[in-house]
N, C-alpha and C positions, 0 to 999 in steps of 0.2 A: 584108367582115366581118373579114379580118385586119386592115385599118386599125383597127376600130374596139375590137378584141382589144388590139391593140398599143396603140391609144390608151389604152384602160381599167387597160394592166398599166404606161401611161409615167403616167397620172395618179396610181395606186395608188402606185406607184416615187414618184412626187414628194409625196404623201401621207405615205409614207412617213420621206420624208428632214425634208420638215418639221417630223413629229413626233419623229426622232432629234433633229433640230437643237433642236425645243423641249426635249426633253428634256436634252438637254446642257447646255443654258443653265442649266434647270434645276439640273442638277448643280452645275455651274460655284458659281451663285448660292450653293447652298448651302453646296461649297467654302467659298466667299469668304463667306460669314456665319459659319460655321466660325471659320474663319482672325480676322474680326473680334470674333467672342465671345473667342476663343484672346488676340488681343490685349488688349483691354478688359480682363480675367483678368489676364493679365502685370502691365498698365499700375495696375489696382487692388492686386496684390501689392505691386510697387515702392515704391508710396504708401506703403502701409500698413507697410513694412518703413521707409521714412521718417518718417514720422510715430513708429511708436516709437522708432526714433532719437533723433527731435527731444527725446521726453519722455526719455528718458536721461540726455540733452546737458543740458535744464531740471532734471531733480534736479540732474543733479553743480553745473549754474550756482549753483541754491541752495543749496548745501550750502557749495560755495568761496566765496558772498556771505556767509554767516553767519562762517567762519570768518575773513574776513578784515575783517568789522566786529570781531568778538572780539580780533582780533589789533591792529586799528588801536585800540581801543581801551584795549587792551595797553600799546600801543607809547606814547602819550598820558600813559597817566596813567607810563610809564616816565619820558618827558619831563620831566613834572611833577615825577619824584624825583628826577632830577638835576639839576634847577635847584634845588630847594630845597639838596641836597647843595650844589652849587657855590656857594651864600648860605651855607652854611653852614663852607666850606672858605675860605671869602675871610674870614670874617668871625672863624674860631679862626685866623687868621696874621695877622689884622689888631693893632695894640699895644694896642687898647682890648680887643679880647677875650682875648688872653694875660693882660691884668693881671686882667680879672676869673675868667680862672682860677684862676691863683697865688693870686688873694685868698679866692676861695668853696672850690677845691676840691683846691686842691694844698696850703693852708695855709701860703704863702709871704707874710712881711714883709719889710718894708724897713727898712734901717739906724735904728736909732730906736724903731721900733715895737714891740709885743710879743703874743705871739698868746696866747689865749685860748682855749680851749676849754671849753664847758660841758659837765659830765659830770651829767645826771638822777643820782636817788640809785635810784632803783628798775628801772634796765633791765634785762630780762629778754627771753628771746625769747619772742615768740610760739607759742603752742600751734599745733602743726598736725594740723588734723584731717583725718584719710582721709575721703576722699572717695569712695562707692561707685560700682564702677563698673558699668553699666547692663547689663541680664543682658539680651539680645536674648530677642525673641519667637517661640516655634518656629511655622513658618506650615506648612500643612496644603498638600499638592500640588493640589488642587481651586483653595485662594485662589490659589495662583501662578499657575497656568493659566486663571485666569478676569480675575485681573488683567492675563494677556500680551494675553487678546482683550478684554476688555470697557473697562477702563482708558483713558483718553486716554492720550495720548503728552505726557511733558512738551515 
């Protein structure tokens, strides 16, 4: 009978240990699911702190693509002025358009010739009339505030 005492208390013991050992796994497991929830958490943070980054990074891209269509556009029609200027700096140092100065609007002749001028018998200056200037519209704090929210954005 002690054999079978000891038996029953070495099967009980191993019964035992079994179920510690199950249990710990247990544990363990859940540690370690733990730990992978805890991750997956981090990992969707990370993203998510990425990701509005990114929309950040996409306004300010739009905003410097607008201003620098605006600007090249700028810069173009600047182009466009100073080439007309420069046709038109070559063109008052040029001898045919010095002469047609002197002749329309500096009133310069040549040896010979003799200038003319027409004087109207009735010039007078023109009347000038005031011009009102536009009295603003006083706007009521409701329309500003409904215009900040409801209004499109130009």
């Amino acid at each position: 009978m002690k054999n079978a005492s000891q038996r029953l208390t070495i099967n009980h013991l191993l019964e035992i240990n079994a179920w510690c050992k199950m249990n710990m796994m247990n544990a363990i497991k859940r540690i370690l699911s733990g730990w992978k929830y805890a991750l997956v958490v981090i990992i969707l943070a990370v993203l998510a702190v990425m990701v509005i980054d990114l929309n950040a990074r996409l306004v300010e891209w739009r905003e410097l693509t607008a201003v620098h269509d605006k600007v090249s556009a700028e810069y173009e029609s600047l182009q466009n002025t100073q080439g007309a200027y420069q046709t038109q700096i070559a063109y008052a140092t040029s001898e045919s358009g010095v002469r047609e100065w002197a002749y329309e609007s500096g009133h310069w002749v040549r040896e010979g010739e003799v200038l003319v001028v027409p004087v109207s018998p009735g010039e007078s200056e023109p009347e000038k009339t005031a011009t009102p200037t536009p009295t603003p519209t006083p706007v009521q704090n409701w329309q500003l505030w409904w215009s900040l929210f409801i209004d499109p954005l130009p």
